[in-house]
C-alpha positions in Angstrom: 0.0 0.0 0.0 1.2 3.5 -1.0 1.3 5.6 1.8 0.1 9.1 1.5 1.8 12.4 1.5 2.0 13.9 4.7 1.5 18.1 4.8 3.0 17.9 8.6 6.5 16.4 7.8 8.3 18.8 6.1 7.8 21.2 9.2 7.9 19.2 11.9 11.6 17.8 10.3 12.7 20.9 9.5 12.3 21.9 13.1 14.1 18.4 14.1 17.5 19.0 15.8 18.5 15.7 14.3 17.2 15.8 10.7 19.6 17.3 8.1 17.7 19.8 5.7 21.0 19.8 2.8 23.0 16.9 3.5 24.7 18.0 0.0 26.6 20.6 2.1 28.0 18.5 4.4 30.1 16.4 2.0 33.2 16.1 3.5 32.1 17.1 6.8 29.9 14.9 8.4 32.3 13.7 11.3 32.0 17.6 12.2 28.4 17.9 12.0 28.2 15.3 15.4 28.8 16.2 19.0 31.6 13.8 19.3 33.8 12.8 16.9 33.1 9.0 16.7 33.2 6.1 14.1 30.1 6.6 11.9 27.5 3.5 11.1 25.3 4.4 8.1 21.8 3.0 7.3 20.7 3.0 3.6 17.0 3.0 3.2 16.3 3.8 7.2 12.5 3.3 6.3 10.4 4.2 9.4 13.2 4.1 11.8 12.7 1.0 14.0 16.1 -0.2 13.2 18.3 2.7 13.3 16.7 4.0 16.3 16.8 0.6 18.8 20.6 0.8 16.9 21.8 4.3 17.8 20.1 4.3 21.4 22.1 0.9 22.3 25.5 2.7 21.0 26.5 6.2 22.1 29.8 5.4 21.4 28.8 5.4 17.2 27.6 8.1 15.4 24.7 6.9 13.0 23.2 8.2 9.9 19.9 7.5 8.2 19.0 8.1 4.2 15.6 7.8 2.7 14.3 9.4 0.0 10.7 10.6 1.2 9.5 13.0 4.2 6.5 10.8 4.3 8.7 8.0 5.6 11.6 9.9 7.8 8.9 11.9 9.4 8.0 8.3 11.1 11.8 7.5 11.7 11.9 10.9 13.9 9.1 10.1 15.8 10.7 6.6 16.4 14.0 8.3 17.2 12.2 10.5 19.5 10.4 8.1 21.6 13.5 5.8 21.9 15.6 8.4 23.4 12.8 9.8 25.6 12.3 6.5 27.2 16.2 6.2 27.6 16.3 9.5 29.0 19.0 10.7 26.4 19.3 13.2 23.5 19.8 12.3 20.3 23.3 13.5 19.9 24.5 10.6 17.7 22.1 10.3 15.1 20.7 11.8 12.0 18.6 11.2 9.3 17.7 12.7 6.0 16.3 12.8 2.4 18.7 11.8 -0.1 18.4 9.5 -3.4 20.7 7.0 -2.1 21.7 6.0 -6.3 23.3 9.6 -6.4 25.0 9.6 -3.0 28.2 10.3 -4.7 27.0 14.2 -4.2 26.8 14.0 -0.6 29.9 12.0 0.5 33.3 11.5 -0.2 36.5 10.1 1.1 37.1 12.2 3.9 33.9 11.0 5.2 35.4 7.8 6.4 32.3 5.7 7.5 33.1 2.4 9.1 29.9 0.6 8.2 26.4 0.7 6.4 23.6 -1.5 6.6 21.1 -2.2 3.7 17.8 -3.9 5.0 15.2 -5.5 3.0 15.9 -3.0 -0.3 13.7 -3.2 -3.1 14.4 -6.0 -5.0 13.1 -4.6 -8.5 11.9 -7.3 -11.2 13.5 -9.0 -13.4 13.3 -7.1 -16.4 16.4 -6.1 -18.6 17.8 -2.1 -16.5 16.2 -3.1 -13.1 18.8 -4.7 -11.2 21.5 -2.0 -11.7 19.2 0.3 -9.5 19.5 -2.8 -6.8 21.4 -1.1 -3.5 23.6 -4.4 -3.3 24.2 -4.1 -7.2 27.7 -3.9 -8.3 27.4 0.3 -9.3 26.1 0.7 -6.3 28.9 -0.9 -4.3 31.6 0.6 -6.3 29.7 4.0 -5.2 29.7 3.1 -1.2 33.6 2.4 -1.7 34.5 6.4 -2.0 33.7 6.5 1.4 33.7 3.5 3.5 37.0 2.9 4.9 39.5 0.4 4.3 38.5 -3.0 6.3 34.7 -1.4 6.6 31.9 -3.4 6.8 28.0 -3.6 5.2 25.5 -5.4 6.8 22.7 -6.9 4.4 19.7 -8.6 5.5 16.7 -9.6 2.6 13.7 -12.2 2.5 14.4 -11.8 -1.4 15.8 -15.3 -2.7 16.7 -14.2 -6.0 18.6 -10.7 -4.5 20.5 -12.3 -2.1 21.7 -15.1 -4.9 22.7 -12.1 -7.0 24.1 -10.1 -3.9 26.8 -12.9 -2.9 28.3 -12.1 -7.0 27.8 -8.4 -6.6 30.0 -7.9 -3.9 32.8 -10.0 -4.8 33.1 -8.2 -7.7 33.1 -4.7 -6.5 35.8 -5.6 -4.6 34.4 -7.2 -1.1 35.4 -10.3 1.0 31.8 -11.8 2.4 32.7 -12.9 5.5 29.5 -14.0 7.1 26.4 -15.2 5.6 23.6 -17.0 6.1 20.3 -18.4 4.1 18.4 -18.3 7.6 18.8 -15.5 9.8 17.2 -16.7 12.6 17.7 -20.0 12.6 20.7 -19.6 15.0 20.2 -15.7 15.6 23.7 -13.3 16.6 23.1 -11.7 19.5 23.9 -8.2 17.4 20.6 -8.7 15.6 18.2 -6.2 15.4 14.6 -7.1 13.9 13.1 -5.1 11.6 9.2 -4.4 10.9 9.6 -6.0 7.6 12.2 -8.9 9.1 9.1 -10.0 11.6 6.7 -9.5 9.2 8.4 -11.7 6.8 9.5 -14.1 9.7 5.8 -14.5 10.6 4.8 -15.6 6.8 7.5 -18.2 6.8 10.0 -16.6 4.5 13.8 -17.3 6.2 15.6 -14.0 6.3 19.0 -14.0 4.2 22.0 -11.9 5.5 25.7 -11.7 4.7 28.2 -9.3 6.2 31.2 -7.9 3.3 34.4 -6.4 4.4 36.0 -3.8 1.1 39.2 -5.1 0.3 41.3 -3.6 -2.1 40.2 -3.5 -5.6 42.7 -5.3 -8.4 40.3 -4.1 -11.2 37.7 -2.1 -11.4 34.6 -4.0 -13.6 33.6 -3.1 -16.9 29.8 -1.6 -16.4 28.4 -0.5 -19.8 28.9 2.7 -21.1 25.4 4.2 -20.0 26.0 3.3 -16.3 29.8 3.6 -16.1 28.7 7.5 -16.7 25.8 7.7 -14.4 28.5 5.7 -11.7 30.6 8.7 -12.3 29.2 11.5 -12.3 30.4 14.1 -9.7 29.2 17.3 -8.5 32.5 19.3 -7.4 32.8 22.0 -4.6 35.1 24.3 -3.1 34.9 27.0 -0.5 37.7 28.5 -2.4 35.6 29.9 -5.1 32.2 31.0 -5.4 28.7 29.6 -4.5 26.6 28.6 -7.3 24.3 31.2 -8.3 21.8 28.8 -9.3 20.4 25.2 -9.6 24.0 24.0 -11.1 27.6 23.0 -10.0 30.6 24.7 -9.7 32.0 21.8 -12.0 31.2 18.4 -12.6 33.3 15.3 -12.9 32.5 12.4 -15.5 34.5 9.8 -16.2 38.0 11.1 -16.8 36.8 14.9 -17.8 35.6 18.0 -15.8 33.5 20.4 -16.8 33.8 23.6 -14.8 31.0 26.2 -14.9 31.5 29.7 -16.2 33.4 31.7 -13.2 32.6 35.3 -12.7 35.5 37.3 -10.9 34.0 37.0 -7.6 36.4 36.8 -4.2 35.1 34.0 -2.5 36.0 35.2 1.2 34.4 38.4 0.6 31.3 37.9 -1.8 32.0 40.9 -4.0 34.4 41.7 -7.2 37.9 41.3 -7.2 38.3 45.1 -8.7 36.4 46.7 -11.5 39.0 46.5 -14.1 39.4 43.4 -17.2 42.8 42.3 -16.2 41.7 42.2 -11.9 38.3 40.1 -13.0 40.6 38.1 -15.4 42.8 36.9 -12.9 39.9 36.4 -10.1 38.1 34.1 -12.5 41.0 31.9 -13.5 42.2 31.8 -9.7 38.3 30.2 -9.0 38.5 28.0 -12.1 42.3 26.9 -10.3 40.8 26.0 -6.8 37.9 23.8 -8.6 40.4 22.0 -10.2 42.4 21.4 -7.5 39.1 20.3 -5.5 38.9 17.8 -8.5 42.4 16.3 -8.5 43.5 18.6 -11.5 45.6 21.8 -12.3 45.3 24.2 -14.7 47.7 22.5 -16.9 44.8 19.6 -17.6 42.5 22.2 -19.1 42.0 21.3 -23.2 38.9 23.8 -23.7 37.9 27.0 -22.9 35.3 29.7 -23.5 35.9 33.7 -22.5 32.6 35.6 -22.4 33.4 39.5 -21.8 31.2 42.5 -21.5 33.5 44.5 -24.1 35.3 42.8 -26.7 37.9 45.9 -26.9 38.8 44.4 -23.5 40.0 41.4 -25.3 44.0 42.1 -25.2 44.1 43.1 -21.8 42.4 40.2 -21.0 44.4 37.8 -23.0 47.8 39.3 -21.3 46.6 38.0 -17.5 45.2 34.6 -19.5 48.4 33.9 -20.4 49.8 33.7 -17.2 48.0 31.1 -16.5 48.2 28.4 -19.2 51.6 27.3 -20.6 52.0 25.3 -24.3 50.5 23.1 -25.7 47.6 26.0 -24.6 43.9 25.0 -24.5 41.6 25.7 -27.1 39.6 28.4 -26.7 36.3 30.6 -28.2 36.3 34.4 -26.9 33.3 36.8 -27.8 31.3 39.5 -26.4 27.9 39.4 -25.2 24.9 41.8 -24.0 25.3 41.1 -20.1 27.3 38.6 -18.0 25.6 37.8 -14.1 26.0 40.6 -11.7 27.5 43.1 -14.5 31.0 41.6 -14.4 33.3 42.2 -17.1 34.4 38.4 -18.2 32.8 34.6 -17.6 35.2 32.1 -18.0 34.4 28.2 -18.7 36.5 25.0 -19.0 36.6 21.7 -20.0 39.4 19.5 -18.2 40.3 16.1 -18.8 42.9 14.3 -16.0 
């Protein structure tokens, strides 16, 4: 059964201490975002939050995070969360949840993260027609994606009632580079004192159906499978961001990573630490530009010396020489390939835009 949208849960999350309203900005960050810096336990697919919460409660000494993807459903894991720690006489200082699509996770984590171990409990499944099973979260894209930030020697749990998912689980992991350590075809059959039940594990449990579970260590990766081209570039796309150069001014990224090649948005000559222009003269916005195209790159794993495209955009093309003088310092031979014209109006008024194409 569908359940329905709920008015009430944006609000009542967005005044939770404990629910994160842009997990996007805390890539790289999340072991600040706690009270105590701790190992961190994540839950893909947190549901309603009987799990995570009967988890985090029994464990102060872990930091835990839950992902959905709809308010309808982490509205019920904060209310779970809530009455767990009220009856424990506690506050929830050591967990989180939030609203992410958990197949584009990529934009809200990264290696710094350093989680230690996420559990995936009763997934969907899909069906078995042709595309499905690559949005499985036990497929092999998926795993390679978890890998970015679960440490070296980290764990995922996986418990399913799914016959067919578990079957193709124990190849998925293997070949994204995990050692299964641990599995069983019948959970409860000689149950580990570690295990929590889910609703959906006693529900299942009550009709019969054995739950499956495996636990997977990462272990280094010899070589990276061949995925087909479609999903190789959904795998690996990347949203890049830096403090060292500006915002976005809109629904975009500062640059985005695919494959082997960034793509950096058009920079306007905007100083980061102050919010305003560098100066009001070609040669001052010049340099500011190219200085916030330089810290993208750098945020990517790139200089400026990987750059084979770009495209100037400036106010006045008269500007153009003055402009080209500061470009030069920049880029040494073979130099990029480049397009430079003159428009009606670049954002804010500035004088030049400047966009790249990098490939490392």
């Amino acid at each position: 059964m569908r359940m329905r949208f709920k008015p009430y849960a944006r609000p009542e999350l967005n005044a939770c201490p404990f629910s994160v309203d842009e997990p996007l900005q805390n890539k790289g960050k999340w072991h600040d975002t706690f009270v105590r810096k701790q190992p961190i336990h994540l839950e893909l697919g947190c549901g309603k939050g009987g799990f995570l919460s009967r988890l985090a409660v029994a464990h102060p000494e872990i930091n835990y995070l839950g992902i959905d993807i709809t308010d309808k459903v982490l509205i019920l894991a904060k209310r779970n969360i809530d009455r767990q720690y009220a009856a424990a006489q506690r506050d929830p200082d050591n967990v989180q949840i939030m609203s992410l699509d958990i197949e584009r996770i990529y934009n809200a984590f990264d290696s710094t993260d350093a989680v230690d171990r996420i559990y995936i409990n009763f997934c969907n499944p899909w069906n078995k027609k042709a595309g499905h099973k690559k949005h499985r979260l036990t497929h092999t894209k998926q795993l390679l994606l978890y890998r970015e930030f679960l440490k070296d020697g980290g764990e995922v749990y996986f418990k399913t009632d799914d016959d067919d998912l578990f079957a193709d689980s124990l190849h998925y992991f293997p070949e994204a580079g995990f050692e299964i350590t641990w599995k069983t075809f019948d959970l409860h059959k000689n149950e580990p004192e570690w295990n929590i039940r889910t609703e959906h594990e006693q529900m299942f449990t009550e009709m019969g159906i054995p739950t499956k579970a495996l636990i997977a260590v990462k272990k280094e990766l010899h070589h990276r499978p061949i995925i087909n081209k479609k999903e190789s570039a959904t795998m690996e796309k990347q949203a890049i961001h830096t403090q060292n150069a500006p915002a976005a001014l809109g629904p975009y990224s500062q640059a985005v990573k695919a494959g082997n090649t960034i793509y950096v948005s058009g920079q306007i000559p905007i100083n980061p630490a102050t919010g305003e222009f560098a100066g009001t003269d070609i040669a001052t916005q010049t340099r500011q530009a190219l200085t916030n195209i330089s810290n993208i790159l750098k945020e990517a794993g790139a200089e400026m010396s990987n750059v084979v495209k770009t495209a100037v955009l400036l106010k006045h093309i008269e500007d153009f020489a003055a402009m080209n003088e500061v470009y030069a310092e920049f880029f040494g031979q073979p130099y990029p390939a480049r397009a430079a014209f003159e428009v009606a109006a670049l954002p804010k008024d500035a004088l030049v835009e400047i966009e790249c194409i990098a490939v490392v």
